[in-house]
C-alpha positions, 0 to 999 in steps of 0.5 A: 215341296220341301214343306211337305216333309215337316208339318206344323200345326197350331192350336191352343198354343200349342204347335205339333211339328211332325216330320212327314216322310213315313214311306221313308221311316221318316228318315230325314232327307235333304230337305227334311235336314234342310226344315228341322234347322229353320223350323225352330227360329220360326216357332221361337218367334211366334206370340201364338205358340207356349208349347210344342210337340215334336213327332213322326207321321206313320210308324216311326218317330225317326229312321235317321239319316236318308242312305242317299243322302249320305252317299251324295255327301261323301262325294260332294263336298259343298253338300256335306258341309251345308249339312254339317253347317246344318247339324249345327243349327238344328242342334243350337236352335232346338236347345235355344226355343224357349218354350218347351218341347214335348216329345212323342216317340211313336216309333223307333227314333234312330241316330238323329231322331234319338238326338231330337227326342233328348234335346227336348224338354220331356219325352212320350215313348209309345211302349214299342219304340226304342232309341238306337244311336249306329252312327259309330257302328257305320263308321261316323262319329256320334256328332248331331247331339247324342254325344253331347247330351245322353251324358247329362240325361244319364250316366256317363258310362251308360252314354259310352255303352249305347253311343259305342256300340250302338244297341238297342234301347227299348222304351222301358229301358230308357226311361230307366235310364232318364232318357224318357219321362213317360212310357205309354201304350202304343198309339197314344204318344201324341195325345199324352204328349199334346196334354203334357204341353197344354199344361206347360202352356197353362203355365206363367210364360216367363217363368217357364221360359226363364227356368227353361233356359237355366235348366239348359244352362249346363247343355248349352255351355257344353255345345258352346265348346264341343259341338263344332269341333265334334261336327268337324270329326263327324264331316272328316268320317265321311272320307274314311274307307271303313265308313264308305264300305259300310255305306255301300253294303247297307245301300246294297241291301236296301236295294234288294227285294224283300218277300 
């Protein structure tokens, strides 16, 4: 079933979200795609929860994107663009929940999972996970929110070197650079975090929320300009022969037994 890639749980107000794919690296599918654009409107609609932690099942918090899943949108049209309409809401939704979002990276956070980790409000890195954005290095454009909000949480300049060439960023170093707020030992991400949102959810509710929405002020008047027309070059990617035969060369590896 669909459900069973993204698990929601609540209790004491405060709602974990875990994507749930782990023989995958929690690498997101159709239909984990599909689950991460609906399940921030639900939450946003519900009395019972003030706070919500965000993290990966396993070892991983986000492979990134499922390699199948590219290689049927680079032949299907109506699927890439229900995707990239996807993308858009996924981005839109998570920056719009109006309770905070705490998340607990509990592994290596990859293309989108790097997205979801700086379009939440703080971030756990367990001391062996690492940020890496490859979507340049395989030939897309960085378009599913990276781009568009390390430059707020960093330096410009420091945005441009890790988008681009698409390096490793290990914990230490990103939070550094203000890409996380806590670095903590390895397997302790979730109960850092699930703490951390329990006291934002102690907290006044209005004006958590109302402080919430003017802090994101200044990212959402960003996506209201460049979010579309930067999923739009990112949908255009698919059909470039560089990107197609990186494609292919990673699908080949993947393929082979490894031991």
């Amino acid at each position: 079933m669909a459900d069973d890639v993204l698990l929601v749980s609540v209790e004491d107000s405060v709602a974990t979200v875990t994507l749930h794919r782990p023989e995958s690296l929690n690498a997101t599918n159709e239909a984990l795609h599909r689950r991460l654009a609906e399940v921030w409107p639900e939450l946003s609609e519900r009395d019972d929860v003030a706070a919500i932690v965000l993290t990966g099942s396993g070892r991983a918090f986000s492979g990134g994107g499922d390699l199948d899943l590219l290689k049927r949108m680079t032949d299907d049209l109506d699927l890439r663009e229900r995707i990239m309409a996807e993308a858009i809401d996924i981005v839109e939704a998570m920056t719009s929940v109006p309770v905070p979002i705490v998340a607990a990276v509990n592994g290596p956070a990859v293309g989108l999972g790097c997205s979801l980790a700086a379009m939440s409000d703080l971030v756990v890195m367990e001391e062996q996970a690492y940020f890496a954005d490859p979507h340049v290095m395989l030939g897309l454009v960085a378009a599913d929110g990276g781009a568009l909000t390390w430059p707020l949480l960093t330096s410009l300049l420091r945005a441009k070197e890790f988008l681009l060439l698409g390096d490793r960023l290990p914990a230490s170093q990103a939070m550094e650079l203000g890409l996380a707020n806590r670095v903590v030992p390895t397997g302790t991400g979730v109960e850092v975090a699930t703490d951390l949102a329990r006291r934002l959810a102690a907290l006044p509710p209005q004006a958590v929320r109302e402080t919430k929405k003017a802090l994101n002020s200044t990212l959402r008047s960003v996506l209201s300009t460049a979010l579309q027309p930067v999923v739009a070059a990112e949908s255009q990617s698919f059909d470039e022969p560089v990107f197609r035969a990186n494609l292919a060369a990673m699908l080949d590896r993947s393929a082979k037994p490894t031991g």
